[in-house]
C-alpha positions as a Python dict, from the first residue, in 0.01 Angstrom:
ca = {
    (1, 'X'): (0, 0, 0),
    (2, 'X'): (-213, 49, -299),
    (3, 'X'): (-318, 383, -165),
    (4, 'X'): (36, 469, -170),
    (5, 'X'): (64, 313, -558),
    (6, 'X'): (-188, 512, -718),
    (7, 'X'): (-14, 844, -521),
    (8, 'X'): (353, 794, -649),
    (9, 'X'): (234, 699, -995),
    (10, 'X'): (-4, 1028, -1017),
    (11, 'X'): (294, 1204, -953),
    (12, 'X'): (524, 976, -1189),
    (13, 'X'): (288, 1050, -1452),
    (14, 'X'): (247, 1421, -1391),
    (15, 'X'): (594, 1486, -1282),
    (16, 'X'): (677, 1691, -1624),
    (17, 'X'): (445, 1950, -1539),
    (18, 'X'): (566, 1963, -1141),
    (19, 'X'): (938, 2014, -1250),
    (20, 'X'): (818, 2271, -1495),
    (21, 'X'): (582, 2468, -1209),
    (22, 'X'): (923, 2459, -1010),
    (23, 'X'): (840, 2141, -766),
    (24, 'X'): (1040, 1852, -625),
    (25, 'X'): (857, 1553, -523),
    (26, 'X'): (1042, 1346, -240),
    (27, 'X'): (797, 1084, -93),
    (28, 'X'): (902, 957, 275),
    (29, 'X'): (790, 623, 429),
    (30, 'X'): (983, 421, 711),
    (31, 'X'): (1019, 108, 423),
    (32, 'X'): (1355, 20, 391),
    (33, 'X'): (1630, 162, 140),
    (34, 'X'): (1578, -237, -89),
    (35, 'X'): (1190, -191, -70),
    (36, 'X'): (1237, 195, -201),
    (37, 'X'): (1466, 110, -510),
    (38, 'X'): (1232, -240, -558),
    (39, 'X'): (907, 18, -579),
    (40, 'X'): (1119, 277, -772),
    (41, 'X'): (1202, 46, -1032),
    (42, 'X'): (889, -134, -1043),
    (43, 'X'): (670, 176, -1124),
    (44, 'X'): (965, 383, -1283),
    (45, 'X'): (953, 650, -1045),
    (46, 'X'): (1157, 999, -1162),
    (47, 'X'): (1189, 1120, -780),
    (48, 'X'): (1356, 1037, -438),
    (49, 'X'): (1206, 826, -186),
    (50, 'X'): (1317, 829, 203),
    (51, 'X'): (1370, 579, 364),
    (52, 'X'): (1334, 660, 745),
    (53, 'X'): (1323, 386, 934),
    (54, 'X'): (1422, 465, 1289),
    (55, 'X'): (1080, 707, 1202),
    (56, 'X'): (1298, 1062, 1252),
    (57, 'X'): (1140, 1246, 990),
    (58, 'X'): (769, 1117, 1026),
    (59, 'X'): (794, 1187, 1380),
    (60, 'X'): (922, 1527, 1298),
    (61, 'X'): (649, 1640, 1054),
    (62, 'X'): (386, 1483, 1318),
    (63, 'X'): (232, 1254, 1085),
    (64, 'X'): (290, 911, 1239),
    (65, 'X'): (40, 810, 1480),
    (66, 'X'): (-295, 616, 1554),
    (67, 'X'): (-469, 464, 1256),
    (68, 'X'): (-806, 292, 1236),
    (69, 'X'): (-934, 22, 994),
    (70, 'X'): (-1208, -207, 1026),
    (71, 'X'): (-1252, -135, 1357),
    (72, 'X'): (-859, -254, 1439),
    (73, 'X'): (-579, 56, 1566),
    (74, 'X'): (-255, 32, 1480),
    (75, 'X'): (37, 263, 1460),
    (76, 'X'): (142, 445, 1111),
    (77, 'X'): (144, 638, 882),
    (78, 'X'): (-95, 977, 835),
    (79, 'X'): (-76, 1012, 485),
    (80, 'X'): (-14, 1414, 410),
    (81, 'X'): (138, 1611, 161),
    (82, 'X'): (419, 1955, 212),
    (83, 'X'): (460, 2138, 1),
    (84, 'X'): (803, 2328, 112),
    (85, 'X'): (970, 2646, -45),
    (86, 'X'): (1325, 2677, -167),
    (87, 'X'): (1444, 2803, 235),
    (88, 'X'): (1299, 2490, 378),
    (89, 'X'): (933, 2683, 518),
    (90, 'X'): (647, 2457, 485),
    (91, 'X'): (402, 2675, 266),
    (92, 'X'): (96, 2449, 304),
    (93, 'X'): (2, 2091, 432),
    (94, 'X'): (-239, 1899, 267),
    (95, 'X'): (-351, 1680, 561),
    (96, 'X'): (-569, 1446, 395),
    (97, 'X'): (-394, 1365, 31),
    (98, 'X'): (-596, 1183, -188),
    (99, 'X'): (-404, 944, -402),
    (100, 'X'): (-581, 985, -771),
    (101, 'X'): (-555, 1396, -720),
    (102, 'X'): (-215, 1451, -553),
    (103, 'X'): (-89, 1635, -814),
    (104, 'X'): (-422, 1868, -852),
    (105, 'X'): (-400, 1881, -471),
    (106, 'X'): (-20, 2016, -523),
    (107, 'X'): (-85, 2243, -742),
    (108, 'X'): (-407, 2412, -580),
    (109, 'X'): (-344, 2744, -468),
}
């Protein structure tokens, strides 16, 4: 999605600074394996994308679920943000990331 766009490539173009602050980015979406490497190439993306398609991983972390726009529901995505120490224990979620301030959001304490 667009929303998604502008996310990855605020982290693509802060990503520097992340690595240096000690942070991985991995981005997760249920987008197949071709459409990952097609997006990772197309914006020149330094970090890992998932792809998780039978939905393990978003079901997991709880963020898949109902969705409203323009009045339609659907099933997808809640777009979030965890950040996750070195022993795997989510420090903080960041339930409603905005795309042009992951990064800022990220690095917040």
């Amino acid at each position: 999605t667009p929303v998604c766009t502008v996310e990855a490539c605020n982290f693509r173009d802060n990503f520097s600074l992340l690595k240096k602050k000690g942070y991985e980015i991995v981005g997760v979406s249920p987008n197949s394996s071709e459409s990952h490497q097609k997006f990772i190439g197309k914006y020149k993306l330094p970090f890992t994308l998932i792809a998780d398609e039978d939905k393990k991983v978003i079901n997991d972390y709880g963020v898949w679920g109902l969705k409203k726009l323009y009045g339609r529901e659907y099933m997808g995505i809640q777009r979030a943000t965890f950040v996750i120490d070195e022993t795997g224990k989510i420090e903080r979620v960041i339930p409603r990331a905005l795309s042009k301030k992951a990064t800022e959001q990220v690095l917040k304490p």
